[in-house]
C-alpha positions as CSV (number, residue, x, y, z in Angstrom):
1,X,19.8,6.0,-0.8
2,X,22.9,4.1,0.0
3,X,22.5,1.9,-3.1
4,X,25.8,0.5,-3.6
5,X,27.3,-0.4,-7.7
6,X,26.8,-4.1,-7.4
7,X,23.9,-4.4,-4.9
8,X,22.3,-8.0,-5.2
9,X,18.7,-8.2,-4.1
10,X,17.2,-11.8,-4.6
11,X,13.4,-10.9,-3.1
12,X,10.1,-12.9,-3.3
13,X,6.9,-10.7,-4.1
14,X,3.3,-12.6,-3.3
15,X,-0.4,-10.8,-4.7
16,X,1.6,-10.7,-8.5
17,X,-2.6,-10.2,-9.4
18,X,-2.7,-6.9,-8.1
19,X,-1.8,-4.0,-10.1
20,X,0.4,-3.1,-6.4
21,X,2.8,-5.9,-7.7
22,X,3.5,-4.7,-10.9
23,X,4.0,-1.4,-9.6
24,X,6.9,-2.7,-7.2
25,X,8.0,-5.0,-9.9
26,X,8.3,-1.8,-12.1
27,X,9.8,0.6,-9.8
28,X,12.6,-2.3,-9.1
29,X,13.2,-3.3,-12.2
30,X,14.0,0.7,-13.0
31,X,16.5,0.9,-10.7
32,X,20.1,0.9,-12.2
33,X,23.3,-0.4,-11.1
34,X,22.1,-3.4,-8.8
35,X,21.8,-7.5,-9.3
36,X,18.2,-7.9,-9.4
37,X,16.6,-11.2,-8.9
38,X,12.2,-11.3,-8.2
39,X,10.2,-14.5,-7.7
40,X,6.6,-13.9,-7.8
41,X,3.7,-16.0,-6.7
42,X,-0.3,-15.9,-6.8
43,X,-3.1,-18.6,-6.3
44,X,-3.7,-17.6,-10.2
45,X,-1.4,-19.1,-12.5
46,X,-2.4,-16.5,-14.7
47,X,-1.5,-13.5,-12.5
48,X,0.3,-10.8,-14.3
49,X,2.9,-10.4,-12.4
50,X,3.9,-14.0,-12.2
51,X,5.5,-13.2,-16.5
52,X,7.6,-10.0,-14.9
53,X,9.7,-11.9,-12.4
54,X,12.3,-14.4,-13.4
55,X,10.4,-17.0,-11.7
56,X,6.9,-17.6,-10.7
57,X,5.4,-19.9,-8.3
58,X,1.0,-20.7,-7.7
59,X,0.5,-20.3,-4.3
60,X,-2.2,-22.2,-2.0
61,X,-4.8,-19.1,-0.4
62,X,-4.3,-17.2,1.9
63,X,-6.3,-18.7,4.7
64,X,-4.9,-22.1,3.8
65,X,-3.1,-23.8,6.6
66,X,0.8,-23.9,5.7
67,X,0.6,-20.3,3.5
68,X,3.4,-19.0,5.5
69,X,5.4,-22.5,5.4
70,X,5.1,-22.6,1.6
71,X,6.7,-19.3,1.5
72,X,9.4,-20.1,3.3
73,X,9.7,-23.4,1.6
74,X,9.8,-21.5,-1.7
75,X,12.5,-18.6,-0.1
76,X,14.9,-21.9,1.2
77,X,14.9,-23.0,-2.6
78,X,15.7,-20.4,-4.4
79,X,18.0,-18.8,-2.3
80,X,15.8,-15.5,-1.6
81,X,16.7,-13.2,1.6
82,X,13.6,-10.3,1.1
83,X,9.6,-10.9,1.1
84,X,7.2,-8.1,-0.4
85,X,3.7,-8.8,0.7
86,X,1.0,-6.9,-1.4
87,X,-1.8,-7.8,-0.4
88,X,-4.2,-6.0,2.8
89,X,-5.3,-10.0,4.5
90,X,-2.1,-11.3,3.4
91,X,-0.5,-8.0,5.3
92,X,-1.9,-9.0,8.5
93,X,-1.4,-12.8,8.5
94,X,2.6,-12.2,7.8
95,X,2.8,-9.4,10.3
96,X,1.4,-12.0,12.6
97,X,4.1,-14.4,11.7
98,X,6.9,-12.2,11.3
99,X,9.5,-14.0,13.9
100,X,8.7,-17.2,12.0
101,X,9.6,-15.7,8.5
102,X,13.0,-13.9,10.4
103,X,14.1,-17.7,12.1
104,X,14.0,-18.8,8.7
105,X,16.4,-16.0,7.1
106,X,13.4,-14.3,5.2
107,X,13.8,-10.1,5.7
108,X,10.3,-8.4,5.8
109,X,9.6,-5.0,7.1
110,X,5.2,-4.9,7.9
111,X,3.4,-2.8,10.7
112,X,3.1,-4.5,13.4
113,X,-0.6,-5.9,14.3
114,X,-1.3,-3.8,17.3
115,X,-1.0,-0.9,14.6
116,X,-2.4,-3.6,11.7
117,X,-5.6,-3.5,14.2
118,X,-6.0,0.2,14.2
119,X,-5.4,1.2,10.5
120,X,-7.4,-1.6,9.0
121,X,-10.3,-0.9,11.4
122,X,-11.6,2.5,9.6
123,X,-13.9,3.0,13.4
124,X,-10.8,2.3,15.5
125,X,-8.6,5.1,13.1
126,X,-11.3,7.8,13.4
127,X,-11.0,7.4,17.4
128,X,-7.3,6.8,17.3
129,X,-7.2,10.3,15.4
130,X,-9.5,11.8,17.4
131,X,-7.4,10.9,20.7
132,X,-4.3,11.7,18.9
133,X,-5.0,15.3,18.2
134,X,-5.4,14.7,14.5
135,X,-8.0,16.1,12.4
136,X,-10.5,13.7,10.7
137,X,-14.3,14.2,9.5
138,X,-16.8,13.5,12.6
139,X,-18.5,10.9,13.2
140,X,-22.1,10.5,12.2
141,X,-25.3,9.1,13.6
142,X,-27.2,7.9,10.2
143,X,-30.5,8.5,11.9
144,X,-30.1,12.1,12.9
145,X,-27.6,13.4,10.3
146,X,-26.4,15.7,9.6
147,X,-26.8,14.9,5.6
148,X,-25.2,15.1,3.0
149,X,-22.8,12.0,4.7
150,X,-20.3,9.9,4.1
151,X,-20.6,5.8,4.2
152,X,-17.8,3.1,4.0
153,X,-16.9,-0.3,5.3
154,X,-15.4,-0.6,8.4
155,X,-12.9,-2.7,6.9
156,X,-11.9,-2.8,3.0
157,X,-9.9,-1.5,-0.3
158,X,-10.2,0.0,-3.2
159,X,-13.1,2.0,-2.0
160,X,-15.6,-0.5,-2.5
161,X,-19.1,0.4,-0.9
162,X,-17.7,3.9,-0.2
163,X,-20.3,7.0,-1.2
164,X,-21.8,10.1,0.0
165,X,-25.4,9.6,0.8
166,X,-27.3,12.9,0.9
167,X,-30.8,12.0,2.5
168,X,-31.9,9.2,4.8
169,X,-34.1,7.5,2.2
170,X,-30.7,6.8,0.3
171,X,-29.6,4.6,3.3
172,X,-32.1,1.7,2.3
173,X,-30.5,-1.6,3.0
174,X,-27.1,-0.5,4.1
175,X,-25.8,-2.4,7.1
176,X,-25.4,0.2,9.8
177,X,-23.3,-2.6,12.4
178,X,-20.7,-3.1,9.2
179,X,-20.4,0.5,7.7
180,X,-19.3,4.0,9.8
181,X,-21.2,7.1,9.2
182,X,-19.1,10.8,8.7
183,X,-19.5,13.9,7.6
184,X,-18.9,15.0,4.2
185,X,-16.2,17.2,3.5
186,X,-15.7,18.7,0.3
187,X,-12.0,20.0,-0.8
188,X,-9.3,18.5,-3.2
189,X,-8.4,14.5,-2.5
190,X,-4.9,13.8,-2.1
191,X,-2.7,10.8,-1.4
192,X,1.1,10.7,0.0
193,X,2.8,7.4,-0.7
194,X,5.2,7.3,2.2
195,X,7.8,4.3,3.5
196,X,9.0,4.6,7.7
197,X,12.0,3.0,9.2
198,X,11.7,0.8,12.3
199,X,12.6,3.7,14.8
200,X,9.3,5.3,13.2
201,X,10.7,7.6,10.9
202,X,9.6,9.3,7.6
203,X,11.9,8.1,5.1
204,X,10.1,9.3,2.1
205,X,6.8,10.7,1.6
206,X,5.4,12.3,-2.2
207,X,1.8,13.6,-2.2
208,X,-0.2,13.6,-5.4
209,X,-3.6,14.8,-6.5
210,X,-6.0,12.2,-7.4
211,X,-7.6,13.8,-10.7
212,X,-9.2,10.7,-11.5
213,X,-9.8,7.1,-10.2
214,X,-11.5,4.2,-11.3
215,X,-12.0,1.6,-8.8
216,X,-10.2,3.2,-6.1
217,X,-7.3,3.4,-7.8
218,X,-6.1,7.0,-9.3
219,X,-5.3,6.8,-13.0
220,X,-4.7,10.5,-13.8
221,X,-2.5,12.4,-10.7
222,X,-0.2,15.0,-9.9
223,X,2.3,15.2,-7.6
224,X,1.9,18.8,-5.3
225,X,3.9,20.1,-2.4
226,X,1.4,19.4,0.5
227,X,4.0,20.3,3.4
228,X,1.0,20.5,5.8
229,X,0.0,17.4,5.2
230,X,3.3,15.6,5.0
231,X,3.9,16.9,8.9
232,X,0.4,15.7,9.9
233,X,1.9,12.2,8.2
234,X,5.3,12.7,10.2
235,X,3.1,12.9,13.5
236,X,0.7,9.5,12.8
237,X,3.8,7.8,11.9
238,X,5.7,8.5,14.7
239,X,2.6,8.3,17.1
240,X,1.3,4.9,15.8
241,X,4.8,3.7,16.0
242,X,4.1,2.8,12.6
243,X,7.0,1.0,10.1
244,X,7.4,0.1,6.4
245,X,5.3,1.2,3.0
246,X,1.8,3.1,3.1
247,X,-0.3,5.6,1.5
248,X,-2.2,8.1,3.8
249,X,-5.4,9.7,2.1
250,X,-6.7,13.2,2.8
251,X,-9.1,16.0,1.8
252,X,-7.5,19.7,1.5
253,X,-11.3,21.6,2.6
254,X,-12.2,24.8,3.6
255,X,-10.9,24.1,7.6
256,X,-7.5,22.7,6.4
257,X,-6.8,18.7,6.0
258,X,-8.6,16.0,7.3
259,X,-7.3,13.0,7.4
260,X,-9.2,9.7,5.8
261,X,-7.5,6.6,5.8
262,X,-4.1,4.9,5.9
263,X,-3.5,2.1,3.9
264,X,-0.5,-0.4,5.1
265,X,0.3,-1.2,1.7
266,X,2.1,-0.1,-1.4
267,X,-0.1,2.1,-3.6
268,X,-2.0,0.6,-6.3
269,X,-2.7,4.3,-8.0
270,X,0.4,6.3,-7.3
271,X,2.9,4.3,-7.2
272,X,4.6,4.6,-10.6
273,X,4.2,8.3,-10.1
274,X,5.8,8.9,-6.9
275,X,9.3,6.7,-8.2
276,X,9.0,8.9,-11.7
277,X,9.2,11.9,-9.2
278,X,12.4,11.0,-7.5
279,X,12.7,8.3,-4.1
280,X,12.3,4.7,-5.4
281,X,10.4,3.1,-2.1
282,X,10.4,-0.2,-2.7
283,X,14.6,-0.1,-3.5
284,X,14.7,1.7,-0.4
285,X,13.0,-1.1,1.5
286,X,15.3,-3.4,0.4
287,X,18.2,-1.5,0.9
288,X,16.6,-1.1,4.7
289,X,16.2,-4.6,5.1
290,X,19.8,-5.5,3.5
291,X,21.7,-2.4,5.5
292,X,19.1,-1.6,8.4
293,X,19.1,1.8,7.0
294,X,18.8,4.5,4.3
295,X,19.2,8.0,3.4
296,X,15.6,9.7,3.5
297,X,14.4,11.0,-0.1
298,X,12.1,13.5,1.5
299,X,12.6,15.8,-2.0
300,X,10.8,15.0,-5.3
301,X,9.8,16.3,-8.4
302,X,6.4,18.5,-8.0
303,X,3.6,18.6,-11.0
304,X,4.7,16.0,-12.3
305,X,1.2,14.5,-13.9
306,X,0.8,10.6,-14.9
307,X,-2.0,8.9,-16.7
308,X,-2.7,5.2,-17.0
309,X,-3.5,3.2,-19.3
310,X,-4.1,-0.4,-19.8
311,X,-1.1,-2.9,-21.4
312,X,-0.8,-6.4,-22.4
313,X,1.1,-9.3,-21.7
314,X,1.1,-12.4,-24.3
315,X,1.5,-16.1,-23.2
316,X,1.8,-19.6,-24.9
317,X,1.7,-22.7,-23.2
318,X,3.8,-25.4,-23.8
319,X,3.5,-28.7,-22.5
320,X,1.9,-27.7,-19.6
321,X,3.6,-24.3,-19.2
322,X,3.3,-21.1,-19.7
323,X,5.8,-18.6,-21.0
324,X,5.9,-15.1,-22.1
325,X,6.4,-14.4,-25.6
């Protein structure tokens, strides 16, 4: 990277809920030898990672008219120059938005919606991958099979409503119009926590080994060498003229690596992991934003293993506010 001794970064982070918060919050606040400064905000006062950052602001929702103007509102007063989104909806609505944020002297770097529209879409990604030359499991017609299968939202996170489903009496209720249907394919899960430049290029990628995940979130993992896998990541990237953070998921089977899903987002898992093993990506954002450029950090520490655990954070309030202790 081309941190410089001295570097001042003065960035507002939104979603401080999300465990993907604290895990930006933490990778930034590791970094030595640069001026620091994070505001957080979330529509819960009690959000997490609203007692990390040096100041904290409750946000209206997302769908409320004049989200976007209350950031920038919030940016103009405390003097910030980066944005962090977090969160997948949030993702979109700022992507949408992202001249409005860069009139107003607020640096973001988001995938822009046409891709946005493809990645979030889990039906749209399977037939961009299939067009693309890009190996992904096939798609399924519920009715015929055939079974064991694979069911998940068209559009979501964290897994939910994701599962094999091995007969068609297991379908009962599921919503067919809402869901897509794909072949199961059995082989080791991985995930490669990657950040692209704006001219589409790989600027760090480290794969890990989901060992075990609760809520769709990995909290034992190692990181591997998965050069096949990185290349296939080097080729979407460059193909979906994609740019900024995101964790591609794949399955290592019998007839090589098929590709799952791509998340436009800062991991919520692996995160932690993938800084511990050597590139820091959300420094390197910044220093992108600040510069217009990095060094790539394509090399990182292999088996490496992390496990998770829960920790605590204690508040008082005081005459209306509240205050780590």
């Amino acid at each position: 990277m081309i941190i410089m001794s001295g570097e001042k970064y003065d960035v507002l982070i939104t979603s401080a809920g999300v465990a993907s918060a604290i895990n930006v919050i933490s990778s930034l606040r590791s970094a030595p030898d640069i001026e620091l400064r994070i505001v957080a905000g979330d529509m819960d006062p009690l959000a997490p990672g609203l007692f990390l950052a040096d100041r904290s602001y409750t946000l209206p929702p997302i769908s409320e008219k004049g989200y976007i103007e209350e950031l920038i509102r919030i940016a103009d007063h405390e003097k910030l120059d980066y944005l962090i989104p977090i969160f997948s909806r949030e993702i979109e609505l700022i992507s949408s938005r992202i001249d409005q944020l860069s009139d107003n002297d607020l640096r973001c770097m988001l995938p822009m919606p046409s891709t946005l529209s493809i990645v979030n879409d889990k039906e749209k990604f399977s037939s961009w991958l299939t067009e693309n030359d890009i190996t992904g499991p096939a798609s399924i017609d519920p009715h015929e099979g055939p079974y064991p299968l694979f069911v998940k939202p068209r559009r979501g996170s964290s897994s939910k409503g994701a599962r094999s489903v091995s007969s068609i009496e297991e379908l009962g209720t599921i919503d067919i119009t809402s869901n897509i249907f794909q072949e199961y394919i059995e082989g080791k899960e991985y995930t490669i926590d990657f950040l692209a430049s704006r001219e589409h290029e790989l600027m760090a990628a480290v794969p890990r080994e989901r060992i075990e995940v609760k809520d769709g979130k990995a909290v034992k993992a190692r990181t591997v060498m998965l050069p096949e896998g990185v290349d296939i990541l080097r080729k979407i990237v460059r193909d979906l003229e994609y740019q900024g953070p995101g964790n591609l998921q794949v399955i290592k089977g019998k007839k090589g690596i098929f590709v799952i899903e791509l998340n436009p987002r800062f991991a919520a898992g692996g995160l932690p992991l993938a800084t511990a093993s050597g590139p820091n990506m959300p420094l390197m954002l910044l220093e992108m934003l600040s510069n217009g450029t990095t060094e790539p950090m394509m090399g990182y520490r292999s088996d490496l293993l992390m496990v998770r655990y829960l920790s605590d954070i204690f508040i008082e309030e005081r005459n209306g506010l509240l205050k780590r202790i």
